[in-house]
N, C-alpha and C positions, 0 to 999 in steps of 0.2 A: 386764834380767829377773833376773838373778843375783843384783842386791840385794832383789828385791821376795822369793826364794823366799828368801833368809838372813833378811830379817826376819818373814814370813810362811811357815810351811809349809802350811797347811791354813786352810780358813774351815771354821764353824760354821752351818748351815743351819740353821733355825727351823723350817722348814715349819706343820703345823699342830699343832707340841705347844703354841698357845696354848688348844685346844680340844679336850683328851684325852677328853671324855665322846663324841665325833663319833668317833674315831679307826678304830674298825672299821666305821661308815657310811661316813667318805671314801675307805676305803681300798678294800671293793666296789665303791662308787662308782666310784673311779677304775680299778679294775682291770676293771671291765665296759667303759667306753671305752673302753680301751686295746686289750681284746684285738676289741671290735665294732672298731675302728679298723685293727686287722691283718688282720682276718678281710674284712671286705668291701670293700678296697685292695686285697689279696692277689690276694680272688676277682676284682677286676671286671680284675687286671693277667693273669692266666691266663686269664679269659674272651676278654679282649679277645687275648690271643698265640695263644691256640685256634682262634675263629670267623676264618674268612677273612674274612666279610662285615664285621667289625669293622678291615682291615686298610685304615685311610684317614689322610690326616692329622689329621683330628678324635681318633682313638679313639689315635694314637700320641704324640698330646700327654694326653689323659687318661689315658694309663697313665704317663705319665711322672710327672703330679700326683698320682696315686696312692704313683707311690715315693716322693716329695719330700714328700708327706705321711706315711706310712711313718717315713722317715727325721725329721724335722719331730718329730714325738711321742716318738721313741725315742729322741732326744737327752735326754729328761728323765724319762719315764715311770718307766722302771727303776729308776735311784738314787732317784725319789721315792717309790716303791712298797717300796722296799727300807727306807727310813728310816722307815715306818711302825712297824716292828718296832725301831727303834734308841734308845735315851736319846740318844746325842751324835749326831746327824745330820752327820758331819764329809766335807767332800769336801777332795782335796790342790789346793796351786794349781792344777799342770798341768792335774791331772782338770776343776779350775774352767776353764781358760782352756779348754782341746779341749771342752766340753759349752759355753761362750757361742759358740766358735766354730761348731760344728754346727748351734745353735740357729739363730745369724742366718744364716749360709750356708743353710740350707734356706729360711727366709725368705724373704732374698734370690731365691732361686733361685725360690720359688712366685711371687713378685712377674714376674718373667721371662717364668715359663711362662703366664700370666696373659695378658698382653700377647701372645704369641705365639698365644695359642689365639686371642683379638682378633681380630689380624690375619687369621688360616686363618679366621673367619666373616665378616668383613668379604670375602674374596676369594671366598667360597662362596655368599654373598647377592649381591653387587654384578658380579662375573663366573662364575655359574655353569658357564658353554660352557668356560670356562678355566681353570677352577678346579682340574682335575688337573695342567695346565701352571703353573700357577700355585704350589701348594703342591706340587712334585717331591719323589720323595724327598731326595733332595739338598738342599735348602731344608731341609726339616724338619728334619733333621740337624744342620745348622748351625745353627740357630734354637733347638735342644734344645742344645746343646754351648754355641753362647752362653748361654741360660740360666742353666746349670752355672757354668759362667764369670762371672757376672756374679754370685753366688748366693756363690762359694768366692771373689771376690775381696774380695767385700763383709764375708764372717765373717774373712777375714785381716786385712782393714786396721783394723775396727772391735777385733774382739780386741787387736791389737800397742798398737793408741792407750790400751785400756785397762789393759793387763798389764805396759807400762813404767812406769806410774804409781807411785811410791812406797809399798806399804802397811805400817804398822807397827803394826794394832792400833787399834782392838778388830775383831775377826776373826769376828764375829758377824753372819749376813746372814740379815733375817729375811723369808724366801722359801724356797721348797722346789728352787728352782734359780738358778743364776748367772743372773742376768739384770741388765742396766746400770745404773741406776738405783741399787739397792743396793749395787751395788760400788763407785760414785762416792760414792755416802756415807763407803764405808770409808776410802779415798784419804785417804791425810795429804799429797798433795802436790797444786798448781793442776790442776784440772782443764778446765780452759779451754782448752787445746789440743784434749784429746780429746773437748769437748763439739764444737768447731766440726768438728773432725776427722768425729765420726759424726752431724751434722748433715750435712755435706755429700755423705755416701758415701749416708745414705737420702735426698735429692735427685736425686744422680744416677742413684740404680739406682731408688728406689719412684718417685717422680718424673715419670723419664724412664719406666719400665713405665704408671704411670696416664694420663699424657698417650695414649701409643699405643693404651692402652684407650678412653680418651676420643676419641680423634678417630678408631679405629673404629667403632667406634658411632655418631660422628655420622653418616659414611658408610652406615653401616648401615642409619640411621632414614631419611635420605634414600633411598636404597633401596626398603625397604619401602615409602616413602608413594608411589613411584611406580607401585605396584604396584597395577593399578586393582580386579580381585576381592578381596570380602572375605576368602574363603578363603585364594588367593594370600599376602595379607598376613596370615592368621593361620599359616600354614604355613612364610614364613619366619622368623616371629617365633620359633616352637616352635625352629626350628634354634639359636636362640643364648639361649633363655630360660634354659636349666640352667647356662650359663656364667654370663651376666651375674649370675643366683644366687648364686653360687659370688664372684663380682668384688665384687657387694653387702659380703657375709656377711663376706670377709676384707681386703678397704678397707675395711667401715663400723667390724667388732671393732679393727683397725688406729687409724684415726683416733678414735675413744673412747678408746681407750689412751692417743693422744697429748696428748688434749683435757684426760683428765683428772687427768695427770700435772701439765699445765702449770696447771692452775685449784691445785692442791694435791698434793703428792705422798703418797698414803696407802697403803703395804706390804698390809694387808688388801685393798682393793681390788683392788691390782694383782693378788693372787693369785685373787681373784676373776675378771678380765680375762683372764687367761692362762687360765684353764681354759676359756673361750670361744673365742677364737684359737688356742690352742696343743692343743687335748685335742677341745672339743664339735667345731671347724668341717672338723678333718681326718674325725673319722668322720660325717660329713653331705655330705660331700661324693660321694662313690661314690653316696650315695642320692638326692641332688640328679638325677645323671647318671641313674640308672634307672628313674627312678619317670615321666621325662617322654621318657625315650626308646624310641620305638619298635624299634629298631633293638637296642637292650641289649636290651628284653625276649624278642624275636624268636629271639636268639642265646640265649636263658635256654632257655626252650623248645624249640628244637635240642637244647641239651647235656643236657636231661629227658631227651628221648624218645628220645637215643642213651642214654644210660644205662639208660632203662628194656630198652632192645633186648638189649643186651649182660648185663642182668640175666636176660632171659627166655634166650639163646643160654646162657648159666651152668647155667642152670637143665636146659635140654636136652642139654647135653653132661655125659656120666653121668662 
C-alpha cells in the first residue's frame, strides 16, 4: 500500500460535472433523499426502542437495517453533496479506500441482516407456539453480531484486494464515489487476483445470505399453503410481505447491477444504479415496513396521543 500512496495521493471524482445545467436539481435531489433517508430510519429506530409492543425479534432486526441503512448512504452522501459545490472533486487514497470499505461492509452486512430477518419469519410462520423459544434474545444477538461480522469482513478483504493493486495514473474516476469497477479501470497492475478475490467474498457472504432467503421462503410457502382459511393464509403472508419487499427491491437493484455491468460496463449508468440501491432503496425501506404494518402504525398512534397528552398537561401547568 506504500507504493500505491507514493504513486497516487488522491483520485479525481467526476460525479456529475458532465451535466452542470442539472447541478442544483441533483443536488436537492439528492439532498432530499438523504435527509428523508435519516429522518425515517432515525424515527422508525426511536419508535421501535420507545414502544415496548415493538420489542420482538422482528422489530430488533428492523432497526438494525435501519442503521445499516443509515450507515449504507452515509458512506457516500456527504462527500457527494459536498463536491457539488467543488471544481476538483478530489478524494485522498485512504479517504478512497475507508469510503469502498464502509460502502461494501454495510452492504455486506444488509445482505446478512436480510437472511436473518428470513429466517425469524420462517420460524414465526412455520413454528408459531415456539417462536419466542425459537428466536431468544440470545439468538438474535448473535445472528445481528454475525451479520456485522460478515458485513466488516467482506469491505476488509474486498478493500486490501483492491488497494494493493498498483496505481499510477491517470487518477480520474468518473463516479461521484469509490466504487469497484472504476478503480479497476485505474489499475495499472493485473487485476485478476482481485477480480476472483471479490468474486468469491460476494459468493460467500451474497450467495450464502440469498440461499437462506430462498430456502426460507420455500419453507414459508409450504407453510402458508397448509394453512386451510383463506384469511389464515392472507394473514400470514402480510407477516413477511414487507420483508420479501424489501429482499425483492435490494437483490433485484443488486443483480441488474450485476447484469449490466457484465452485458457492457457503462460509468453513466452505473451512476444511475447506485442512486437506486444505494440512495432510493434505503429510504423506502422504513416505508415498506409501515405502510403495511399494523403493529408500526398502532405504536404511531400511541406516541400521537402521548404527545398530544403531555402537550395538553403543558398547557395546564401554569
Amino acid at each position: 500500500m506504500g507504493r500505491n500512496i507514493s504513486m497516487v495521493t488522491n483520485f479525481i471524482l467526476l460525479g456529475f460535472s458532465e451535466s452542470p445545467e442539472l447541478q442544483i436539481f441533483l443536488f436537492v435531489l439528492f439532498l432530499g433523499i438523504y435527509f428523508m433517508t435519516l429522518a425515517w430510519n432515525l424515527g422508525l429506530i426511536v419508535l421501535i426502542r420507545m414502544e415496548s409492543q415493538l420489542h420482538s425479534p422482528m422489530y430488533f432486526f428492523l432497526g438494525n437495517l435501519s442503521f445499516v441503512d443509515i450507515s449504507y448512504t452515509s458512506s457516500v452522501a456527504p462527500k457527494m453533496l459536498c463536491d457539488f459545490f467543488k471544481d476538483q472533486k478530489a478524494i485522498s487514497f485512504a479517504g478512497c479506500a475507508v469510503q469502498f470499505f464502509f460502502f461494501i461492509g454495510m452492504g455486506g452486512t444488509e445482505c446478512c441482516l436480510l437472511a436473518a430477518m428470513a429466517y425469524d419469519r420462517y420460524a414465526a410462520i412455520s413454528n408459531p407456539l415456539l417462536y419466542t423459544a425459537i428466536m431468544s434474545p440470545t439468538l438474535c444477538v448473535r445472528m445481528a453480531i454475525t451479520a456485522y461480522a460478515g458485513g466488516f469482513l467482506t469491505g476488509l478483504v474486498q478493500a486490501t484486494s483492491i488497494f494493493q493493486l498498483h496505481f499510477c495514473g491517470p487518477r480520474v474516476i468518473n463516479h461521484f464515489f469509490c466504487d469497484l469497477p472504476p478503480l479497476l479501470v485505474l489499475s495499472c497492475s493485473s487485476t485478476f487476483l482481485s477480480q476472483v478475490v471479490n468474486f468469491l467474498v460476494v459468493c460467500a457472504v451474497g450467495g450464502t445470505s440469498a440461499l437462506v432467503v430462498l430456502v426460507s421462503y420455500g419453507y414459508i410457502i409450504t407453510a402458508i399453503m397448509k394453512i386451510h382459511s383463506t384469511q389464515g393464509r392472507r394473514k400470514a403472508f402480510n407477516t413477511c410481505a414487507s420483508h420479501l419487499t424489501t429482499v425483492i427491491l435490494f437483490y433485484g437493484s443488486g443483480l441488474f447491477s450485476y447484469l449490466h455491468s457484465s452485458a457492457g460496463y457503462s460509468q453513466d449508468q452505473d451512476k444511475v444504479v447506485f442512486m437506486l440501491y444505494g440512495a432510493v432503496i434505503p429510504m423506502l425501506n422504513p416505508i415498506i415496513y409501515s405502510l403495511r404494518n399494523k403493529e408500526i402504525k398502532d405504536a404511531l398512534k400511541k406516541l400521537k396521543e402521548r404527545k398530544k397528552q403531555m402537550s395538553f398537561m403543558c398547557f395546564l401547568v401554569p
